[in-house]
C-alpha positions in Angstrom: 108.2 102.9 32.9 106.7 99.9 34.3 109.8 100.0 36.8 108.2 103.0 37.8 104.7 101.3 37.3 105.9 98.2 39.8 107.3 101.0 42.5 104.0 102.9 42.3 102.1 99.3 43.2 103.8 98.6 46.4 104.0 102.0 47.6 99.9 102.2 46.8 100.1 98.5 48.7 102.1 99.5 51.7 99.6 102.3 52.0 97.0 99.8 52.2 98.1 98.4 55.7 97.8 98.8 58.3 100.7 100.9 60.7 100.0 98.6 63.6 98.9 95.1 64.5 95.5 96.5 66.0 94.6 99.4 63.5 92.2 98.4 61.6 90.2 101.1 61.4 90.9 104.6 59.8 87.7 106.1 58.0 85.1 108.2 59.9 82.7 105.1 58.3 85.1 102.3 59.6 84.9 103.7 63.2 81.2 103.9 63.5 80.8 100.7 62.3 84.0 99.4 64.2 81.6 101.4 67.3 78.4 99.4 66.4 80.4 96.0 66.3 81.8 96.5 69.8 78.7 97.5 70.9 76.2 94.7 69.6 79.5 92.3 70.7 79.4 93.9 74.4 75.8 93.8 74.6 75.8 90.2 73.8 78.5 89.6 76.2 77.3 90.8 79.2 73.7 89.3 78.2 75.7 86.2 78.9 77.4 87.7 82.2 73.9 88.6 83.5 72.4 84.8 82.5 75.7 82.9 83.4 76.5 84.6 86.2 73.6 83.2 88.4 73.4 79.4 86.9 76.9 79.2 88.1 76.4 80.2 91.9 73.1 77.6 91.7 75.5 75.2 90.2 78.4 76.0 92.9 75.7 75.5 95.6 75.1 72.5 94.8 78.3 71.4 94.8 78.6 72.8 98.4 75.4 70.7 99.7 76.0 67.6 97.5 79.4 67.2 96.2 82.5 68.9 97.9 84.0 66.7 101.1 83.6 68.7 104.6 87.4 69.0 104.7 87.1 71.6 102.8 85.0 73.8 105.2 86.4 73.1 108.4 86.8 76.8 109.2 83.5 77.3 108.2 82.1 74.9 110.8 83.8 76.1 113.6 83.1 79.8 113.0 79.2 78.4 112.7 79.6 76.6 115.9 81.0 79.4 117.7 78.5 82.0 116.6 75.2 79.9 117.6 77.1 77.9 120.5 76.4 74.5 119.4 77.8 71.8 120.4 80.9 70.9 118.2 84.3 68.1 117.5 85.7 71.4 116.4 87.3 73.5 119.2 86.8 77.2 119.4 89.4 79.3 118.1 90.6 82.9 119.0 91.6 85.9 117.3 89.9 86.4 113.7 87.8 83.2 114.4 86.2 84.9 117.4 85.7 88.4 115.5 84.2 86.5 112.7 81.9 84.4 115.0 81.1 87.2 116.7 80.0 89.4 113.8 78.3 86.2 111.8 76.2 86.0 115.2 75.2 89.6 115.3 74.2 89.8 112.1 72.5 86.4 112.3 68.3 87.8 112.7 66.5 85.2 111.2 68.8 82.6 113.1 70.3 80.6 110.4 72.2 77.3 112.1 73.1 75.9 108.7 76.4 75.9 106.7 74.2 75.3 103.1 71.5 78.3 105.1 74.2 80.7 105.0 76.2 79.3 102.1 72.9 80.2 100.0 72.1 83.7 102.1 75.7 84.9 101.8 75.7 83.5 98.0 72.6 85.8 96.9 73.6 88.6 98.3 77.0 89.0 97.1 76.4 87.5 93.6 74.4 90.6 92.9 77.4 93.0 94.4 79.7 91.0 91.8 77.4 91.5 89.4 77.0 94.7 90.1 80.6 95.3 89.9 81.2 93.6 86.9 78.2 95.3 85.5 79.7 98.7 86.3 83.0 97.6 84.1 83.6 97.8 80.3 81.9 94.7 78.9 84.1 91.5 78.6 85.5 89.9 75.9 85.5 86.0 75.7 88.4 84.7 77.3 87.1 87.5 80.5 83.8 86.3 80.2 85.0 82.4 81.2 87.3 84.1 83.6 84.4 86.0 85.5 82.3 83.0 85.2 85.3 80.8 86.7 85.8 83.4 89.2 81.6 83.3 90.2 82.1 79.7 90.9 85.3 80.3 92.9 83.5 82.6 95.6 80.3 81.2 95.3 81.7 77.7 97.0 84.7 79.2 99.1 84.3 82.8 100.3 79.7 84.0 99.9 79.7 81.5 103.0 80.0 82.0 106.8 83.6 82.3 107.3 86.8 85.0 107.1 86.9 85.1 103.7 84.1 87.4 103.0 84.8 89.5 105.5 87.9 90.0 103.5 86.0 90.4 100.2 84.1 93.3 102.3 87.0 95.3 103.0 88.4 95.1 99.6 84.9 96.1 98.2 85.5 99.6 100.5 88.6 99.6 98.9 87.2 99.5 95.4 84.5 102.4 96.1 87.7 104.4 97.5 89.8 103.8 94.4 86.6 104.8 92.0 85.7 107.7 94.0 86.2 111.1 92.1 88.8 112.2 94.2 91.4 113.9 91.3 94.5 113.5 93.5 95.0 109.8 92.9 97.5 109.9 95.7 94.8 110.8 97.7 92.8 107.6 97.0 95.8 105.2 97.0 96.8 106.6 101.3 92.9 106.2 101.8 93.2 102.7 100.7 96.5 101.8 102.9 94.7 103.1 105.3 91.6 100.6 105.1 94.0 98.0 105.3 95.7 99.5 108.0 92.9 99.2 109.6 91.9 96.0 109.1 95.2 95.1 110.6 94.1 96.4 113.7 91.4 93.8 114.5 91.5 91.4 111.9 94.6 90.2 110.1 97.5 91.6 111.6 99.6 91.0 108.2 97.3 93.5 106.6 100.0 96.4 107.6 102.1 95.0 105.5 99.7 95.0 102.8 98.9 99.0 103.2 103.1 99.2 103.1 103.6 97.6 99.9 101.1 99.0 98.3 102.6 102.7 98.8 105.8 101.2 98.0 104.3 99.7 94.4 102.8 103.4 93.8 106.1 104.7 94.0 107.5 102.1 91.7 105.3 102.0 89.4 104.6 106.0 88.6 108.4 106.0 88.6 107.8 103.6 85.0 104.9 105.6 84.2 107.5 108.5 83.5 108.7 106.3 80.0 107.6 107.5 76.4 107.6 104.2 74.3 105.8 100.8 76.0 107.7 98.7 78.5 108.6 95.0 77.4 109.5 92.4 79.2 112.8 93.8 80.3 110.7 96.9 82.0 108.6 94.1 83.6 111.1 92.1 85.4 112.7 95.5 86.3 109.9 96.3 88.7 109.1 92.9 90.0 112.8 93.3 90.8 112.1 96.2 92.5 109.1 95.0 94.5 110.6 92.4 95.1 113.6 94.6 96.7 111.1 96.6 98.6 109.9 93.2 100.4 113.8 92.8 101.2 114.0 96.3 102.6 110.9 96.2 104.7 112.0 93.0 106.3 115.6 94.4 107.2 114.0 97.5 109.0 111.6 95.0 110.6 114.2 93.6 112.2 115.7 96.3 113.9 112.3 98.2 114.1 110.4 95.1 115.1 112.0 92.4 116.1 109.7 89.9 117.7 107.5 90.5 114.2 110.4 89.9 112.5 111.5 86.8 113.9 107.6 85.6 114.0 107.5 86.3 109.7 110.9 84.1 110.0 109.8 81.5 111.5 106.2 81.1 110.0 107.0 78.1 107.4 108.5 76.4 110.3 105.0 76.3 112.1 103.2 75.4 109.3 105.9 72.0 108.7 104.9 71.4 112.3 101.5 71.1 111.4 101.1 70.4 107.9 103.5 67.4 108.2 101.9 64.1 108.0 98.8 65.6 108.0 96.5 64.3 105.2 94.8 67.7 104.2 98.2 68.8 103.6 98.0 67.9 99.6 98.5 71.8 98.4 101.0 72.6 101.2 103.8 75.1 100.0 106.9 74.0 101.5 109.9 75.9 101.4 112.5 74.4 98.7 115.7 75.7 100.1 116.9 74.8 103.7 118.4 77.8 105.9 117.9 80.3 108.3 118.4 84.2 107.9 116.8 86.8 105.6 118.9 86.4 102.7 118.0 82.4 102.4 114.3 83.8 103.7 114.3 86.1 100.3 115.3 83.2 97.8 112.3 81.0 99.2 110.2 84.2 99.1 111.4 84.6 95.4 110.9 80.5 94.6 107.6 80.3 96.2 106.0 83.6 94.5 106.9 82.3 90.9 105.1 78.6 92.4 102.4 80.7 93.4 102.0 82.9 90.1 102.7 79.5 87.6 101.7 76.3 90.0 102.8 73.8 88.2 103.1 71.6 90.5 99.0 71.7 91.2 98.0 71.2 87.8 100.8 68.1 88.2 98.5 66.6 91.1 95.2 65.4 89.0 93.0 67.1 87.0 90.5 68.0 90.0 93.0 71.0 90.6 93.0 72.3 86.7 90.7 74.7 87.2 92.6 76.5 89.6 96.0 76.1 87.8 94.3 77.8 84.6 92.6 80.7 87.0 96.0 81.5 88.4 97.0 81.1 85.1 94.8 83.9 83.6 95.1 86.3 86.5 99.1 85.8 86.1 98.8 86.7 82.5 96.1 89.5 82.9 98.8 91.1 85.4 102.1 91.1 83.4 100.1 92.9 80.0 99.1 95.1 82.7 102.7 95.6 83.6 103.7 95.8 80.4 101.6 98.9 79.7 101.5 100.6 83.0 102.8 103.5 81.0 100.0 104.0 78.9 96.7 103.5 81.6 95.0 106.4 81.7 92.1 105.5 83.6 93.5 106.3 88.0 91.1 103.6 89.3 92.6 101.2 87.2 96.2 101.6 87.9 95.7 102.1 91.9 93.6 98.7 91.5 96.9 97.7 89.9 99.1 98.6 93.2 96.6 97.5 95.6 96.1 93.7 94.2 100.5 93.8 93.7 100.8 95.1 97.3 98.5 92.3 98.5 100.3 89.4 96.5 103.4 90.9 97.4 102.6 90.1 101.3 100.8 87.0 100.3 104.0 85.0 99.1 105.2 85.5 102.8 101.9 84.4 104.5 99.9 81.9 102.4 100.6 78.3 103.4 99.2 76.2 100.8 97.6 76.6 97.3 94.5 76.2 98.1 94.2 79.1 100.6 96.3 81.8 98.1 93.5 81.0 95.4 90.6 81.5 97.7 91.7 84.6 99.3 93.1 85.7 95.7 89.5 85.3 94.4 88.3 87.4 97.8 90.0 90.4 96.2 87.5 90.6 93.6 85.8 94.1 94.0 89.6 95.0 93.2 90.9 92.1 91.3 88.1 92.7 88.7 89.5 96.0 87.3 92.3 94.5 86.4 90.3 92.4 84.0 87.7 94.0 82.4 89.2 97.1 80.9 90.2 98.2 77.3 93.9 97.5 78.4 92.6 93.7 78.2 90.3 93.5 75.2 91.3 91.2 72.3 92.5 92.5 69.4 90.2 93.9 66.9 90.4 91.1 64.5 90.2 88.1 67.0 87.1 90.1 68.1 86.1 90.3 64.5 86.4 86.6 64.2 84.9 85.8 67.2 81.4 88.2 66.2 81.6 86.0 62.5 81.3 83.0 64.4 78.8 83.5 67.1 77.0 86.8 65.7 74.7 86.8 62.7 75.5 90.7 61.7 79.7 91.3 61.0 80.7 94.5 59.8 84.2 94.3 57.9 86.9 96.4 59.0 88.8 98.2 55.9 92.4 98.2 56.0 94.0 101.6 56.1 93.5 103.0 52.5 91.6 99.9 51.1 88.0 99.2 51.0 85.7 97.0 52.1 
């Protein structure tokens, strides 16, 4: 009898918990009060988006006018030279400099001949589209909310300036009202996409067609994981960086029968950047390659070397603790992409998972092309209207509990969550 009695306990007690790590909630009352926490938590949250949000570009301003070295906006000085034709150490460039001088000064009506006039102009203007954006989003938890914050500074000091960089962040905003269009056919959207950076190939970054490649390429890949029942682990993660990572391989080898002046040009690129970065003092952040050779097979083990430096830079956070920031940024967006990876099978929302292939596609082509850290963070932060789908969604949220612990802590009103069978 009280065998039985004792058996009857821990049956009643297994019933009590809960199946999975994150279900807490079972009752029709548990998940409309599990409802009204996440709401009152979100509403606080992006209370603090909305109030943080603009303190930080002020704050990253300043920096601009007061604190940060010119070194760091030599680009920006020369495209504001060319565009009002003042006299400048600087020599004029061609290419993109010329189309973004060119556009900077067409655009230019109340005649702004400042790098702090446009800085601010530029920092407005596009602080309410991130907002906007971000706005437009589920609301974030606390670990996104430092991220977005991180991120605000980010563009507000390198890329809502007069320069390339926001030119970039404008195409990839057209990208993102592609992607969230209502088109049902998500295949539809993705080929649209490609084609906006196609396009942007054409007159403005001429790697950009390499971009709009892999991107289709990641589609394929990853819809080919989406077929899987049960979620992917880290095995089914480094399966289709593997794969991408292939594709890269495969691209290149057709290049070089297809193309081969662009394929000896992508070749050679490190080697131009030794030529200049050597010796040179600005240099600090340079990504050189690690192993010595020629050909594409010693060409894909760099490629493969310098995307994991790129994805975990180490070696930056190793250099002083003026580039921490950016090592724990990289870090996060590194971390936000493989639990991305390692659910790709269970996204249901299309805007979310074509954001997914577009920022791959464009890191994918950006381990070829970026020469130093510095420049892969600031044009990784230019992918925002993209980049932030990939953060705020329910894909990302912390756990119930950590949630629960973090309203107890900073919120005056917690509602328990009962445990499956239990009460409160």
């Amino acid at each position: 009898m009280r065998k039985a009695t004792v058996m009857n306990d821990r049956r009643a007690t297994r019933s009590m918990r809960p199946l999975y790590r994150h279900e807490y909630v079972t009752t029709s009352h548990d998940r409309r009060a599990h409802r009204m926490r996440r709401s009152a938590v979100g509403k606080r949250m992006r209370n603090l988006l909305i109030i943080g949000t603009p303190l930080v570009m002020v704050v990253a301003k300043l920096m601009v006018a007061f604190v940060l070295p010119a070194k760091y906006f030599y680009d920006n000085n020369r495209i504001l030279a060319m565009s009002t034709g003042q006299s400048s150490p600087l020599a004029a460039w061609g290419g993109s400099y010329r189309i973004a001088a060119d556009l900077f000064a067409a655009i230019n009506v109340f005649d702004i001949d400042t790098m702090i006039g446009w800085s601010v102009s530029m920092g407005v203007i596009f602080t309410a589209v991130m907002l906007w954006l971000m706005l437009r989003a589920d609301a974030p938890d606390a670990a996104q909310l430092v991220f977005l914050l991180a991120t605000a500074g980010l563009l507000n000091i390198y890329v809502f300036t007069i320069g390339k960089d926001i030119i970039q962040f404008m195409v990839f905003l057209t990208v993102y009202l592609v992607l969230t269009m209502p088109i049902r056919r998500t295949v539809v959207r993705i080929v649209l996409a490609a084609v906006i950076l196609y396009v942007e190939s054409l007159f403005f970054r001429a790697y950009y067609v390499l971009i709009a490649a892999l991107v289709l390429a990641v589609y394929a890949i990853l819809f080919a994981f989406r077929a899987k029942k049960r979620r992917l682990g880290l095995a089914h993660v480094a399966a289709i960086i593997a794969l991408m990572i292939a594709s890269v391989w495969v691209m290149l080898a057709v290049s070089a029968r297809m193309m081969p002046a662009d394929y000896a040009q992508v070749m050679t690129l490190r080697d131009g950047y030794d030529q200049v970065m050597d010796g040179n003092a600005d240099s600090f952040t340079y990504i050189r390659n690690l192993v010595p050779g020629k050909g594409l097979p010693v060409f894909m083990v760099n490629y493969v070397i310098n995307a994991l430096r790129m994805m975990v830079p180490v070696e930056l956070a190793m250099r002083g603790a003026y580039y921490l920031p950016f090592f724990i940024f990289q870090l996060m967006v590194s971390a936000y992409l493989v639990n991305l990876l390692r659910q790709v099978n269970e996204i249901r929302d299309p805007a979310l998972l074509l954001a997914l292939c577009v920022f791959l596609g464009y890191a994918l082509a950006s381990f070829i092309f970026e020469p130093d850290f510095g420049s892969w963070t600031r044009h990784e932060a230019a992918t925002f209207p993209v980049l932030h789908l990939l953060v705020l969604n329910r894909y990302q949220q912390m756990p119930a509990g950590e949630l629960n612990s973090f309203s107890t802590r900073y919120g005056r009103t917690t509602v328990p969550l009962a445990m499956k069978g239990g009460e409160q």
